[in-house]
N, C-alpha and C positions, 0 to 999 in steps of 0.2 A: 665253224670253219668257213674262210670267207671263199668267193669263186674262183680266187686266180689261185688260191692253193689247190679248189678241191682237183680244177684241169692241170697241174704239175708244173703253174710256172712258177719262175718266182719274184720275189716283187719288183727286181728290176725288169725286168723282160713284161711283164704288167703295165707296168707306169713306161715303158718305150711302147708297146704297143697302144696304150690308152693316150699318150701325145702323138703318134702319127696318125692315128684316129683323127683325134681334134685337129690339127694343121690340112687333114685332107678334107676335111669338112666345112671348111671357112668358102664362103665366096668367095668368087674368082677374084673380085677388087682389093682383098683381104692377102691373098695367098700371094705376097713377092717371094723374088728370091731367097731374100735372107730368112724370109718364114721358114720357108721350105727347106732350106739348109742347114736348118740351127739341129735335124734330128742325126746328118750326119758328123761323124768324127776319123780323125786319122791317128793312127796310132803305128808305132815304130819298136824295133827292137835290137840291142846292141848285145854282143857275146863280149863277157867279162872275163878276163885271166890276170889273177895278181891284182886285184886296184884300177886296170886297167884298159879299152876298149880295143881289143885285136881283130875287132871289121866295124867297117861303116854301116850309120844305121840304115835298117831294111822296113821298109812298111809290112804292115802284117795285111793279108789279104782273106778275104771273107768267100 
């Protein structure tokens, strides 16, 4: 059984935390902006009725 099963994660939560690992471990001449931001994402959610969106989308928050 490999390590990131045996500690309960699973393989996405794994490979996110083994790329923020590597992005925070680059030299400082290495680590722009866009490095550093590529680990976040935004993500949105709409209420559906009938086919159709009855509110505007809302970001989901962490």
């Amino acid at each position: 059984m490999s390590a990131w099963r045996k500690a309960g994660l699973t393989y996405n939560n794994y490979m996110a935390i083994a790329a923020q690992t590597v992005r925070s471990a680059l030299k400082t001449e290495a680590q722009s902006t866009a490095v550093i931001s590529r680990g976040r994402s935004e993500a949105k959610f709409v209420n559906y009725e009938n086919g159709k969106a009855v509110a505007e989308p809302v970001a989901l928050k962490k």
